[in-house]
C-alpha positions in Angstrom: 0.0 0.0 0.0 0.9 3.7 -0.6 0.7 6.7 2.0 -1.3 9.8 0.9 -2.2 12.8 2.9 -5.2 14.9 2.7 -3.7 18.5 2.2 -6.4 19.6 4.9 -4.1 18.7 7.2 -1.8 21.2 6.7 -3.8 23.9 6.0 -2.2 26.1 8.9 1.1 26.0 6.6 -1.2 27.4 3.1 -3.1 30.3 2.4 -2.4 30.9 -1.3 -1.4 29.3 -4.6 2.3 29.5 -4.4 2.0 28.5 -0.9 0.1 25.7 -2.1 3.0 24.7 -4.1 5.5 24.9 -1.7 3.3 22.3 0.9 3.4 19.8 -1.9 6.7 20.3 -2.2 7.3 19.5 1.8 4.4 16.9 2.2 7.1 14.6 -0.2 10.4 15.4 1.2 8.3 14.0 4.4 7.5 11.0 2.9 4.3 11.0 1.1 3.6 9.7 -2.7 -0.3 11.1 -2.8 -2.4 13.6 -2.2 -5.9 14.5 -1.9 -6.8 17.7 -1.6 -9.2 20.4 0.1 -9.4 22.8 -2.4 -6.9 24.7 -4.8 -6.6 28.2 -3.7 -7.1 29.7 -7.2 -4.3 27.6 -8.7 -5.3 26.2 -12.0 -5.6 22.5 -13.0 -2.6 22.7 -15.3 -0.2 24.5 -12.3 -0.9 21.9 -9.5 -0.4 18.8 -12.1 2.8 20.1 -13.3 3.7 20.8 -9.5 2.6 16.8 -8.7 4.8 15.5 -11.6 7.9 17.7 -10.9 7.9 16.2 -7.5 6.5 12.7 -7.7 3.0 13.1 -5.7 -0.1 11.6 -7.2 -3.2 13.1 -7.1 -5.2 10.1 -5.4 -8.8 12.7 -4.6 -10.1 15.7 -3.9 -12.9 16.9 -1.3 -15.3 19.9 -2.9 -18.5 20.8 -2.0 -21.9 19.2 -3.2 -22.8 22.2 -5.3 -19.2 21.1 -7.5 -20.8 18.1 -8.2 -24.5 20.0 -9.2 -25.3 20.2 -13.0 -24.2 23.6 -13.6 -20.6 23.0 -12.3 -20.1 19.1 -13.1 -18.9 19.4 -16.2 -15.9 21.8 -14.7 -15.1 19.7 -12.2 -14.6 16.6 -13.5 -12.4 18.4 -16.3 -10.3 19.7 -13.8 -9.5 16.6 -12.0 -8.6 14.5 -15.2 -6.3 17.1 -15.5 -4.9 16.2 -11.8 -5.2 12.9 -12.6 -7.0 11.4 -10.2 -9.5 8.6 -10.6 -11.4 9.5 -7.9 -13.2 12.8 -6.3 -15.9 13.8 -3.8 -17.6 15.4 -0.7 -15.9 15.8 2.6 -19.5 15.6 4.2 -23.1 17.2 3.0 -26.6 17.5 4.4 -27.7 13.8 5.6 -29.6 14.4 8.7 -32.8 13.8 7.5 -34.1 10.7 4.8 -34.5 13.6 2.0 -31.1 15.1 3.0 -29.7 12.0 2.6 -31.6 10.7 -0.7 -30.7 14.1 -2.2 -27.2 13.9 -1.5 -26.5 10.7 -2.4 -29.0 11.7 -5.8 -26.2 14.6 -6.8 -22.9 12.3 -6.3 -24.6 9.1 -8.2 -25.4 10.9 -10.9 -22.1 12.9 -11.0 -20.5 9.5 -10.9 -22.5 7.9 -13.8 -21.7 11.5 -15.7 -17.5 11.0 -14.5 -17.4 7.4 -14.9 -18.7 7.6 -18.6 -15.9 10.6 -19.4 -13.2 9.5 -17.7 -13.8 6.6 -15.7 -13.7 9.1 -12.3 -15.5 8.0 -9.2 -17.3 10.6 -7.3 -17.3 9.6 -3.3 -19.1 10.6 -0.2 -16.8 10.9 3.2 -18.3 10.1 6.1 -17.6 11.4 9.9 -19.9 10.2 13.1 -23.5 11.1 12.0 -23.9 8.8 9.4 -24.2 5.5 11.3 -27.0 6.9 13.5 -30.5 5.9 12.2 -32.6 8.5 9.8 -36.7 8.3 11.1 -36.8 5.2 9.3 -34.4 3.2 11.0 -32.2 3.6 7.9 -28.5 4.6 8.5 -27.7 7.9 6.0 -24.1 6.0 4.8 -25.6 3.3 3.5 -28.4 5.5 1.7 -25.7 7.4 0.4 -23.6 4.6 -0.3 -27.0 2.9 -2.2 -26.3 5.6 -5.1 -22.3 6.6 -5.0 -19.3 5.2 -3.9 -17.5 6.0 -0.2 -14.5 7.0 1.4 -14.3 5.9 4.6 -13.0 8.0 7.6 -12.0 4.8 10.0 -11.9 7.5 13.0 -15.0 8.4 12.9 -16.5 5.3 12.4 -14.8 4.0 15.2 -15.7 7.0 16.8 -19.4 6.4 16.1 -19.0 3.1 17.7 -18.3 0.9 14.3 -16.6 -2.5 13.8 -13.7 -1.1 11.6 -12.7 -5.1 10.0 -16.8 -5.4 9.7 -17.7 -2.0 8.1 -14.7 -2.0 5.4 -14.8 -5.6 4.5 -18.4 -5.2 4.1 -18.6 -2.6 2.2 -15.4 -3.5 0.0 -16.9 -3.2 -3.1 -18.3 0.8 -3.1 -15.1 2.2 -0.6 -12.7 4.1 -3.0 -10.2 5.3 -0.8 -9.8 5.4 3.1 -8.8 8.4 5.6 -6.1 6.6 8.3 -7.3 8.8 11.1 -6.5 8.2 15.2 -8.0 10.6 18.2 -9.4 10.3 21.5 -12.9 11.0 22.6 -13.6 12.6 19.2 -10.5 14.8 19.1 -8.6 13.6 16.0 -4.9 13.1 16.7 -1.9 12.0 14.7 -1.3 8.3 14.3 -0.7 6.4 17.2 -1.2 9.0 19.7 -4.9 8.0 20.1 -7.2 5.1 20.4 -8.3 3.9 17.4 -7.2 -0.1 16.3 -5.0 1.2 13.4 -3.5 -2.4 13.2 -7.2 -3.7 12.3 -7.5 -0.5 9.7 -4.3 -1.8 8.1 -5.3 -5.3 8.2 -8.7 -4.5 6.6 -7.3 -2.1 4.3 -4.8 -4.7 3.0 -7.8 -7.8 2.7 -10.0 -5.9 0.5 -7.3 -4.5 -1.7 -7.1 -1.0 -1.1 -4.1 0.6 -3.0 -3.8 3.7 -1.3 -4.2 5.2 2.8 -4.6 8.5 3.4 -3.6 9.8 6.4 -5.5 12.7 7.9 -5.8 14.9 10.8 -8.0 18.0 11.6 -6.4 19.2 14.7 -3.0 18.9 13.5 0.0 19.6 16.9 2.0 21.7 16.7 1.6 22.2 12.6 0.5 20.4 10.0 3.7 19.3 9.1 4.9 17.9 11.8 2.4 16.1 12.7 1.7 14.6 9.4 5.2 13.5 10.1 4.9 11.6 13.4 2.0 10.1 11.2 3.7 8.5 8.7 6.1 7.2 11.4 3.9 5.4 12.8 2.0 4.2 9.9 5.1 2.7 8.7 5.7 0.8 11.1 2.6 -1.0 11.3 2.4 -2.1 7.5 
């Protein structure tokens, strides 16, 4: 398996294009092959993928918002990540609280997917965090109504968090996960790898039954910065695959 990181996780070290840049720059001199990101700070398509070839990254997703993945903006996006690269792009979360939230959401990225698949053979993805494994009025739970019509990426802190069998949820699911967040915390406050609670060694285990190619680590309360800790991270991760 390869290590990716999801650029949210150093956000504290960006705040423009050429900064940007120079992250991707540090996030492989730390160790990482992939990337997914959290959006491009104005940098065009063409900039970031020469950026990624010069040095050696892979664009392996890309979290946008649900109304990137709406008719009027579709065609756009998926243009701009063939450009990247990537095989694979989606939400980082959007309205599932309620049966119709949830139909509707999973509505948008099924039929963004059927549109990206037939282009460029993209998958479109919906990441999860704690919410979605508690029951909609129906008893339903919103990930698998949203997994029903696109595929998933899932966050294996948060569904731990939400109380989840890790081994049970990935294997089961196997055939719609695209990609998985590597994610540790405590109590719901994410942490780097190995500094929480969450049975990594089971992640990896799972990750490597059902074939995933790719982990991608992730952290949204990164200590001290981003880079740092996304360097304990892949320390740890390292050493348990």
């Amino acid at each position: 398996m390869k290590l990716a990181v999801q650029v949210y996780s150093v956000r504290d070290h960006i705040n423009d294009s050429e900064t940007l840049l120079k992250a991707l720059e540090e996030i492989k001199k730390i160790g990482y092959d992939g990337v997914e990101f959290a959006g491009y700070f104005g940098t065009d398509a063409a900039t970031i993928k020469a950026k990624l070839d010069e040095v050696g990254l892979v664009c392996v997703g890309s979290h946008m918002g649900l109304d990137d993945f709406k008719e009027d903006k579709l065609a756009d996006t998926v243009e701009f990540a063939n450009t990247l690269g990537t095989k694979a792009i989606g939400v980082g979360g959007a309205p599932h609280s309620t049966m119709e939230e949830a139909v509707n959401t999973g509505d948008v990225l099924g039929a963004a997917e059927k549109y990206a698949m037939d282009k460029y053979g993209i998958k479109v993805y919906y990441h999860n965090h704690c919410e979605e494994f508690k029951p909609l009025e129906n008893g339903l739970l919103p990930i698998d109504v949203i997994g029903d019509r696109c595929s998933l990426e899932i966050d294996t802190y948060w569904s731990f968090h939400a109380g989840e069998d890790n081994y049970k949820l990935l294997t089961e699911k196997k055939d719609n996960i695209v990609l998985l967040h590597v994610k540790d915390g405590i109590d719901g406050k994410p942490m780097a790898l190995g500094e929480g609670n969450n049975d990594l060694a089971t992640v990896v285990k799972a990750a490597k039954d059902i074939g995933m190619e790719w982990l991608i680590v992730e952290n949204d309360d990164p200590v001290p910065t981003g880079f740092e800790d996304i360097a304990r991270s892949i320390k740890y991760i390292k050493g348990i695959i």
